[in-house]
C-alpha positions in Angstrom: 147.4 30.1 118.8 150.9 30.0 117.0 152.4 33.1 115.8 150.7 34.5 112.7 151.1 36.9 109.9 147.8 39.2 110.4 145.2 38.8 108.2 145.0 41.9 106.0 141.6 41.4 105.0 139.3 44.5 104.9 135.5 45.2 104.1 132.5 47.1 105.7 131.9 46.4 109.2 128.2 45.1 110.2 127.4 47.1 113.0 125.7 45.7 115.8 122.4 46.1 116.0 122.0 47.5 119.4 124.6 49.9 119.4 124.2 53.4 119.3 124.0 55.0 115.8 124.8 58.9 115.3 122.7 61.3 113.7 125.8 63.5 112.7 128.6 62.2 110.1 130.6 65.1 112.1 133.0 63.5 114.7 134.0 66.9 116.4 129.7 67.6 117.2 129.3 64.1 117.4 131.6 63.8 120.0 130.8 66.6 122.1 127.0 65.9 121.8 126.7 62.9 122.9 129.2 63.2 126.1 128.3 66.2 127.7 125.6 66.7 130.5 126.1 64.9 133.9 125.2 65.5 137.3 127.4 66.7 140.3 128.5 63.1 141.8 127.2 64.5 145.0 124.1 62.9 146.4 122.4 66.0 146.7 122.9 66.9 143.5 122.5 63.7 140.9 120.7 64.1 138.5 119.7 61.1 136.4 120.7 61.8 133.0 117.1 60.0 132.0 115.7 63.2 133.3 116.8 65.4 131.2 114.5 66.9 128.0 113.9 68.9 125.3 112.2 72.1 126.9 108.8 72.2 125.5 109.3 75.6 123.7 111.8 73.9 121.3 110.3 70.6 121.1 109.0 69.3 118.0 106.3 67.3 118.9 104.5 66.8 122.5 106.7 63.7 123.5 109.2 64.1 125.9 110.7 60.8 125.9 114.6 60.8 125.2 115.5 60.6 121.5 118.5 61.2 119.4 118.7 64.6 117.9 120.3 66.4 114.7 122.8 68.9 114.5 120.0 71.9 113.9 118.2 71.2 117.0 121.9 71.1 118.8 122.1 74.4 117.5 118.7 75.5 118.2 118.6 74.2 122.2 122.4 74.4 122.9 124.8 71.4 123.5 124.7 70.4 127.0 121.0 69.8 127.3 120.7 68.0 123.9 123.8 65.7 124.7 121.7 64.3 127.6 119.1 63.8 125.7 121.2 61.8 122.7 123.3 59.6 125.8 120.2 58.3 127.7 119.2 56.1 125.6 122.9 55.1 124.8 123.1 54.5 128.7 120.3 52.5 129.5 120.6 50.2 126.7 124.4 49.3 127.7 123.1 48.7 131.2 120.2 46.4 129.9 122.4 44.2 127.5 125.5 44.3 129.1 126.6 40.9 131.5 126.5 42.6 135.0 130.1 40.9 135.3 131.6 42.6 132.6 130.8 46.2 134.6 134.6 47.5 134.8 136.0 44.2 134.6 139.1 43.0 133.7 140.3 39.4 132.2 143.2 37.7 133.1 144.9 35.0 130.5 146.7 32.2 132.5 148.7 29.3 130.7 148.0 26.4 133.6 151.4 24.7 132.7 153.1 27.8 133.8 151.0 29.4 137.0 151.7 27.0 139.6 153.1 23.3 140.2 151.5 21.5 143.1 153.1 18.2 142.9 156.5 19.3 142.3 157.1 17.8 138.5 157.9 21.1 137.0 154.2 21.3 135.2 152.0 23.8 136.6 148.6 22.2 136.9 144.9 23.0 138.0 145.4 22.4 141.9 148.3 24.8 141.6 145.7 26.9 140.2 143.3 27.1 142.5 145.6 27.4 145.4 147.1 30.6 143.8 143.0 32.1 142.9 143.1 34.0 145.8 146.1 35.7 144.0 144.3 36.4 141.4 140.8 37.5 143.2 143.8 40.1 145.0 144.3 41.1 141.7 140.9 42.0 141.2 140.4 40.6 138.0 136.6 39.5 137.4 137.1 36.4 134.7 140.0 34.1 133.8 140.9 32.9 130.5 142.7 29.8 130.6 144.7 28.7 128.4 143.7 25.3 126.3 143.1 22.8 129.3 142.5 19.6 127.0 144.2 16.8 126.5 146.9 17.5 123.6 150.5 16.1 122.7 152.2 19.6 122.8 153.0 21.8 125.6 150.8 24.6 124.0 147.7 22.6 123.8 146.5 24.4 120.8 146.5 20.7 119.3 143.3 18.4 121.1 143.9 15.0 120.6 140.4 14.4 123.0 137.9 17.4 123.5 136.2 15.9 126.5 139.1 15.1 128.9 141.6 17.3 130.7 144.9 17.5 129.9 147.0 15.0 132.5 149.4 16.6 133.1 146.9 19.2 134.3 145.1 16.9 136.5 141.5 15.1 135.9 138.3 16.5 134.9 137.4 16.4 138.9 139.9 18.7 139.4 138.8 20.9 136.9 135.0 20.8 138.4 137.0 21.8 141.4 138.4 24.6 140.2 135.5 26.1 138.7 133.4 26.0 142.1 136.7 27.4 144.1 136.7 30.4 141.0 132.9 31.1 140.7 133.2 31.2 145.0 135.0 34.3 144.5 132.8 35.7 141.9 135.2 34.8 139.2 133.5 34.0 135.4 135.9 31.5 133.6 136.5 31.1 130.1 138.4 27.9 128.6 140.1 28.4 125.0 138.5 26.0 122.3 140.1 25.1 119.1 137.7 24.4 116.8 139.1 25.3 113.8 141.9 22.0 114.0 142.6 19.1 115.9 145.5 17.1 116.8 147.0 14.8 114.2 147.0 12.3 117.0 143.6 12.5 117.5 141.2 9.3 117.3 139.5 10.9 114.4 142.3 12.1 112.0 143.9 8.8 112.7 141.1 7.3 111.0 140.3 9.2 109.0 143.9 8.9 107.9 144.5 5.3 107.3 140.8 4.6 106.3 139.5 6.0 103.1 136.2 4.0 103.8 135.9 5.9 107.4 133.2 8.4 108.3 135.5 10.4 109.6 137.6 11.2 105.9 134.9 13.8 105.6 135.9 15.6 109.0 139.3 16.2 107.3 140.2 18.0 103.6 142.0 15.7 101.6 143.3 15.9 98.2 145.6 13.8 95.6 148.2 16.7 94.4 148.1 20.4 96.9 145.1 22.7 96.0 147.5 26.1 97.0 148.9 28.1 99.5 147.1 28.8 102.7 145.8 32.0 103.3 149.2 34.1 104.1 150.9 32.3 101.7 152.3 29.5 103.3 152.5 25.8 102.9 149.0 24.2 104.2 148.6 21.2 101.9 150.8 18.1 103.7 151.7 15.3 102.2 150.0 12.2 104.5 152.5 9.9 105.8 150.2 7.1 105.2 149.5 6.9 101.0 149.6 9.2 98.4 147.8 12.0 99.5 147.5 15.6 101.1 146.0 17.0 103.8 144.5 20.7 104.9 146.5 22.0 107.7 146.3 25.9 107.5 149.1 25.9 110.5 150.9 23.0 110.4 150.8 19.4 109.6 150.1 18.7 113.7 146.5 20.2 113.0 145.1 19.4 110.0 141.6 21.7 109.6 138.4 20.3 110.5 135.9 20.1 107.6 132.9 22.6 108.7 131.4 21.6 105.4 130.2 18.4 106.7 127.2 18.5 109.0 128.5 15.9 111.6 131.7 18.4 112.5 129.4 21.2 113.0 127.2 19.3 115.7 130.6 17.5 117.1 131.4 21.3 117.8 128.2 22.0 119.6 128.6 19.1 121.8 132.1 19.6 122.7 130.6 23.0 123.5 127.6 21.8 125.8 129.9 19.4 127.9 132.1 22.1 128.8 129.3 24.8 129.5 126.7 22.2 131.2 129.2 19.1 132.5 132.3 21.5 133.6 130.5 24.7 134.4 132.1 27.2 132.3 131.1 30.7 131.7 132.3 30.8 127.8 135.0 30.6 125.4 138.1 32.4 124.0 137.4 30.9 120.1 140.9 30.1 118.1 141.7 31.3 115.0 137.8 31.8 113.9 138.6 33.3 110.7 140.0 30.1 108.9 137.1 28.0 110.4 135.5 27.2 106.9 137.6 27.4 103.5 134.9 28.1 100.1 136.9 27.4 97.0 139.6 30.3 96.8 138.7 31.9 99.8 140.4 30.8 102.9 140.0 33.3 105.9 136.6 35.3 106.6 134.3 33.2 104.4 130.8 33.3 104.5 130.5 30.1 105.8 133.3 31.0 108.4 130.4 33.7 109.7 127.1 31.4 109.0 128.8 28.6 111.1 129.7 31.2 114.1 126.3 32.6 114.0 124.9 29.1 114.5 127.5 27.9 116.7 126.6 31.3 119.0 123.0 30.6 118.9 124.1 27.1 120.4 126.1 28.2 123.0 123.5 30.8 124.0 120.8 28.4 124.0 122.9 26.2 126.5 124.0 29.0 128.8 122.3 32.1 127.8 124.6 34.2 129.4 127.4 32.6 128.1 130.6 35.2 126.8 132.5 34.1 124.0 135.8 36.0 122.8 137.6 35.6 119.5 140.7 35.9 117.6 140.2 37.4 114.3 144.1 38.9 114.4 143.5 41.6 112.0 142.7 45.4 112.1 139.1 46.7 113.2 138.4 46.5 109.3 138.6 42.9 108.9 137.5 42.7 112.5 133.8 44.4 112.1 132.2 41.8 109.8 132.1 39.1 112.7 129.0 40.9 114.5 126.5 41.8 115.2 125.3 38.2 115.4 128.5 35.6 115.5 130.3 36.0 118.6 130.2 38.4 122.1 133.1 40.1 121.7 136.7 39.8 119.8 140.0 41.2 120.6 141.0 44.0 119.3 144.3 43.9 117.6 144.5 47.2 116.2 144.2 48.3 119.8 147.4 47.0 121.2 149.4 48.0 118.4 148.0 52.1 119.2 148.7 51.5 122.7 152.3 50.0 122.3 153.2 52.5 119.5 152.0 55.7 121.3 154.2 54.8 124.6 156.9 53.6 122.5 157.0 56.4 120.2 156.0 59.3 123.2 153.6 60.6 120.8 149.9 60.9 121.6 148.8 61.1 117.7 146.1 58.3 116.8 146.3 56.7 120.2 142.5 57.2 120.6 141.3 56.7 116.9 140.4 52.9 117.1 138.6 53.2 120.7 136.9 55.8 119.8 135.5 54.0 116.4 134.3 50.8 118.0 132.6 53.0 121.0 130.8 54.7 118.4 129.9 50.8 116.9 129.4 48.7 119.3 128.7 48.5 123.1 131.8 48.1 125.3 131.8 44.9 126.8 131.8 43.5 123.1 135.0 44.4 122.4 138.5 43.3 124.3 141.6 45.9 124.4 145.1 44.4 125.7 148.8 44.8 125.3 150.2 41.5 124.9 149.4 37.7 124.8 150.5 34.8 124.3 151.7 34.8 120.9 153.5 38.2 121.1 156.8 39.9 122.5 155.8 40.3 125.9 155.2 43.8 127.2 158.0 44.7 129.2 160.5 43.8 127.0 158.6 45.1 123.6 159.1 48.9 125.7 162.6 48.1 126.0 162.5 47.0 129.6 161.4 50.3 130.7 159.5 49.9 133.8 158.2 53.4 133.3 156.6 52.8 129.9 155.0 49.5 131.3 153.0 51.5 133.9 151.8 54.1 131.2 150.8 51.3 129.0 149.0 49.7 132.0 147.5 53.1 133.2 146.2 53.8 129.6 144.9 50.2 128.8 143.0 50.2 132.1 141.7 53.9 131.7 140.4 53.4 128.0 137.0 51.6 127.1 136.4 48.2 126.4 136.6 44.6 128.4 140.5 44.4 128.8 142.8 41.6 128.7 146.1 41.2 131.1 148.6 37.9 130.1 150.1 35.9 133.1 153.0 38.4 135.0 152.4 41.3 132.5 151.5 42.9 136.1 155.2 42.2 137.4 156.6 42.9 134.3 157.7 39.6 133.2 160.0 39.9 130.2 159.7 38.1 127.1 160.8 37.2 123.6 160.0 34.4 120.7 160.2 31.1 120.6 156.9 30.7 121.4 158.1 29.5 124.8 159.9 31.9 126.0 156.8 34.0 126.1 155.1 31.4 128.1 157.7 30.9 131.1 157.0 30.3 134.2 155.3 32.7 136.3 157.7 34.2 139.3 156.7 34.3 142.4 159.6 34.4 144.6 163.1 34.8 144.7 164.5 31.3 145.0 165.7 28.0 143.4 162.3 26.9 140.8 160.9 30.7 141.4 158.6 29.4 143.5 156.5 28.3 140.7 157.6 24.4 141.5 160.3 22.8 144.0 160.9 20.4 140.8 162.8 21.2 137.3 160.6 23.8 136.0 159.3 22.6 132.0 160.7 25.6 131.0 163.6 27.6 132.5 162.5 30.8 134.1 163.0 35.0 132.9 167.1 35.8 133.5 165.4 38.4 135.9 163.1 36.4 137.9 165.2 36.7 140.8 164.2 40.5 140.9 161.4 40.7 139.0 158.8 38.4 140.9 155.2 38.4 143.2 156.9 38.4 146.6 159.3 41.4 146.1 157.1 43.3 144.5 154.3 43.0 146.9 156.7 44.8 149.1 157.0 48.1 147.3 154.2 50.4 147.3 154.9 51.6 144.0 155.6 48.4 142.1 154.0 47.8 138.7 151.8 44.8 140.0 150.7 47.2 142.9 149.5 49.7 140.0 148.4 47.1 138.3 145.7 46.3 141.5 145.1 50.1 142.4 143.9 50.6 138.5 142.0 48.0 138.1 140.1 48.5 142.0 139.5 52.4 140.6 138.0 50.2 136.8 135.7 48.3 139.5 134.8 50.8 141.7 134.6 54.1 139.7 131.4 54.8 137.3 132.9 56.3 135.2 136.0 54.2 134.3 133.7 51.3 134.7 131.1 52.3 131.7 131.7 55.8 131.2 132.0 57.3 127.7 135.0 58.4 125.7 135.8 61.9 124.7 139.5 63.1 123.6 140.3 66.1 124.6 143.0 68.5 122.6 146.6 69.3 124.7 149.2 72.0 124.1 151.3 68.9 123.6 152.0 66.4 121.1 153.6 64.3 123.9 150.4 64.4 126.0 147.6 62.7 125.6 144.2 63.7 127.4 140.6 62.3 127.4 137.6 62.1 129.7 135.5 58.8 130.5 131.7 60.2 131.0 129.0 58.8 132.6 125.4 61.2 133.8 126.9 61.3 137.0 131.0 61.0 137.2 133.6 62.2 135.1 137.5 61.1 135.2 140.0 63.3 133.3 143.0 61.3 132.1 146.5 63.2 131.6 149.3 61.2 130.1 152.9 62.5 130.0 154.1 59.6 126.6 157.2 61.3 126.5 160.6 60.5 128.1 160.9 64.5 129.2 158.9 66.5 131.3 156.2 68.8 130.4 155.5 71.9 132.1 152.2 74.0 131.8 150.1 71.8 129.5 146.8 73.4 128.3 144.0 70.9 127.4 141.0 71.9 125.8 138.1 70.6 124.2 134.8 71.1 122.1 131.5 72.4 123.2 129.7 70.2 125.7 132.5 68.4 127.1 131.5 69.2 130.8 127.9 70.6 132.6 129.0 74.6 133.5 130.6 75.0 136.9 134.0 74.6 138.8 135.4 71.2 139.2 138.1 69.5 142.1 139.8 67.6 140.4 140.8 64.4 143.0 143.9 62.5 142.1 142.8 58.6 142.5 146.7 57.6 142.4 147.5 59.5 145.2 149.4 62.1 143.9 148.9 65.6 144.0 145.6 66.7 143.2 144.5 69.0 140.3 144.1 72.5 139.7 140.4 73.4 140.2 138.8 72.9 136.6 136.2 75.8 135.3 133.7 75.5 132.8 132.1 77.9 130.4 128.4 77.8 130.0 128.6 76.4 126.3 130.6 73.3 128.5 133.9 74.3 126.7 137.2 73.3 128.8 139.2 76.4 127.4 143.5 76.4 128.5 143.2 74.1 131.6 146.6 73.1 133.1 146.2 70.5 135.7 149.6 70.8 136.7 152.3 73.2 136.8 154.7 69.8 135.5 154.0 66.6 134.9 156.9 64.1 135.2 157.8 61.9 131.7 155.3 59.2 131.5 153.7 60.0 134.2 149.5 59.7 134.4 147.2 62.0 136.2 143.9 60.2 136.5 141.4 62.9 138.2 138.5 62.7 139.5 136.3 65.3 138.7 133.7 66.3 141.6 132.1 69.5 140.4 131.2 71.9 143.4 
């Protein structure tokens, strides 16, 4: 959607009802407890963390099946052994609910009008797309959101003048039916962007509705005789109509006047538009616009309850259509405001407050509350209901928001596709496209080559490429081994193939440093240690250390899966404590180790 002020809204968060809920209001135990015990990765020696047990001696009761525990028992039995027993559960459960495509995937956004041209008219379009998914499938992203597809007077396509046709300049709906069997051939899931909360001014239905007062379709549309108040950040949402005396609801502009979810028949208008494209074009889900302005209730206009009873409905439909199904939203607003939208509404939402910690921390070189917000919604909710990213759409791109440092860009990739959740990565953030507003200058082509249209179209591109694009494009950087887009595919291969960066657990870890940041992702059988230089200077002899627990006793090789020098051996304590361990003699500014830990 278009540029927005955030929605400051704040209130408890609902927690979903299958995620993991602590025994202990202590964060440092809590932490420590419920990440510790895994197995050697060696064949020989896994362990399956489901094995693991109270010893009978200090068992309260004759059961040995897997429960949390409480902070007296931790200190009764010791943490390692407890710790397996608290993150069983926690692990099996993620593997039961979880989408078995969403296991260490990543998402890629793509705006069709600027991916690829086929037919040389300067519009990218859906052939173009499919001819460049192999690009993508190189990439190794698992699911594509695409950009609004449907038929709409602007360029953006965030206004649908008809929900059941593709866009033409696009191509036809048979090219779109196309594209989904050349995607799900590659194992691809594909989500389309539906804007539910407004249409088109130019649709059928507002057209009517507009020069009608006698027409069913007045009550799809708020209207009014005098302006009923600002919208919900303040600005102008009641528009005069063109046609009599008379306003209309538009919380974004007077191009999309807001569709009344009040009225019965625009609810079940949403759940068809919603079948067609899940059951008639073979979709795997959504990306929902703007979901918290979807119903207005007298002075409330963002988050209402009816906002949440329609999505909980709307979700049920979708599910009962396609029952696997993934649907994201944009609730732009901090994890406060964010929370209320589950357990029950939609899958997953992205996670605002995320981006701005990762962006901030690189910019800034200063580790302090990187890992606050990911380690607050792994503590809520499951991971693949959640959606971390550094950029989209609507925002400075990322490249030029770090100040067209190609250094920060591949510690900001490196972190984002180390940390938790289902992550997001916008059309050339992976060459390091730059990037500032208007709108379409955020949305340029993407660059593919170093010639005359970019090789994006042999036409007049819609929109004139990045200054840079002659340097900063697919072909020369697929020549340099150690080129942001080939970081960009190394990282996310390691997401895919590694356990634990696929669907390991979180636990920070304390550095010598302010500059360094340093966290573990945990699973009962792998463990990766992350070490991230933020800072512009190098570091030299960093300790890390942690809390009881953090590792099963033993000595650990640490095996750089960058390719860089490998880590000092790693020994653990029998309380599981990693005391003073430097990985490296230096580590170079913004540079990432990413280890993985084999213990011997």
């Amino acid at each position: 959607m278009r540029s927005i002020p955030r929605d400051s809204r704040t209130g408890a968060g609902n927690h979903d009802s299958s995620a993991p809920v602590s025994t202990s209001t202590d964060s440092s135990v809590r932490h420590s407890l419920g990440r510790a015990g895994f197995a050697s990765s060696r064949p020989t020696r896994n362990v399956p963390i489901s094995s693991c047990i109270l010893p009978p001696s200090s068992s309260p009761s004759s059961t040995t099946t897997p429960q949390p525990v409480s902070i007296s028992r931790a200190a009764l039995v010791g943490p390692v052994l407890l710790a397996c027993v608290w993150l069983a559960p926690l692990e099996a459960q993620r593997a039961a609910v979880a989408p078995a495509w969403t296991r260490g995937a990543v998402c890629y956004e793509v705006f069709v009008r600027s991916f690829y041209d086929s037919n040389g008219d300067g519009i990218g379009d859906l052939k173009g797309l499919i001819e460049k998914l192999d690009y993508i499938d190189k990439l190794g992203a698992s699911c594509i959101w695409l950009m609004p597809v449907a038929a709409s007077p602007s360029y953006h396509g965030y206004d649908v003048s008809d929900y059941y046709n593709v866009e033409p300049a696009y191509g036809t709906n048979d090219d779109f039916k196309r594209l989904m069997k050349e995607a799900h051939r590659r194992g691809s899931v594909v989500l389309v962007d539906l804007v539910l909360n407004h249409s088109s001014s130019e649709h059928p239905y507002f057209q009517a509705a507009l020069h009608d007062t006698t027409s069913p379709y007045r009550a799809w549309y708020r209207f009014s005789r005098t302006p009923l108040g600002k919208g919900p950040w303040g600005g102008e949402a009641w528009h005069r109509s063109p046609v009599r005396d008379e306003y209309y609801y538009g919380v974004f502009w007077s191009g999309m006047p807001d569709l009344n979810y009040q009225t019965p028949a625009v609810r079940d208008e949403a759940k068809h538009i919603a079948t067609f494209w899940l059951r008639d074009m073979d979709v795997d889900g959504f990306r929902l616009d703007a979901v918290p302005y979807v119903v207005e209730e007298g002075t409330c206009l963002a988050g209402c309850p009816g906002t949440h009873a329609f999505l909980r409905e709307y979700a049920a439909h979708v599910r009962s259509v396609k029952r696997d199904a993934y649907t994201v939203g944009e609730v732009w607003a901090n994890i406060d405001a964010m929370l209320p939208y589950y357990p029950d509404q939609l899958t997953s939402y992205f996670a605002f407050e995320l981006s701005d910690s990762l962006l901030s921390a690189v910019r800034s070189g200063s580790a302090t509350g990187l890992l606050t917000g990911f380690l607050r919604l792994q503590d809520t909710l499951p991971a693949y209901r959640w959606s971390p990213f550094l950029t989209n759409h609507d925002q400075t791109r990322t490249l030029t928001a770090l100040g067209g440092d190609v250094g920060r860009a591949k510690l900001a990739a490196t972190l984002l596709l180390t940390l938790p959740g289902l992550p997001f990565v916008y059309y050339g953030e992976e060459i390091g496209m730059t990037g500032d507003k208007p709108d379409e200058r955020l949305r340029t082509p993407m660059q593919w080559s170093p010639r005359s249209g970019v090789g994006f179209t042999t036409g007049k591109p819609w929109e004139a490429p990045q200054a840079d694009s002659l340097t900063t494009n697919v072909a020369v950087e697929n020549r340099d081994p150690k080129s942001l887009l080939n970081l960009y595919r190394q990282l996310i291969d390691l997401r895919k193939q590694n356990e634990a960066l696929a669907t390991g657990t979180l636990l920070p870890l304390s550095t010598s440093s302010a500059q360094v940041a340093a966290y573990l992702r945990r699973t009962s059988r792998r463990a990766v240690l992350v070490v991230a230089n933020l800072g512009g200077a190098a570091v030299s002899a960093v300790a890390i250390g942690s809390a009881n627990g953090a590792l099963p006793p033993g000595a650990y090789s640490p095996r750089n899966l960058l390719g860089g020098p490998n880590g000092t051996t790693l020994r653990v304590g029998a309380d599981g404590r990693i005391r003073e361990y430097v990985p490296a003699a230096a580590i170079a500014p913004r540079e990432s180790l990413v280890l993985d830990l084999e213990r011997r």
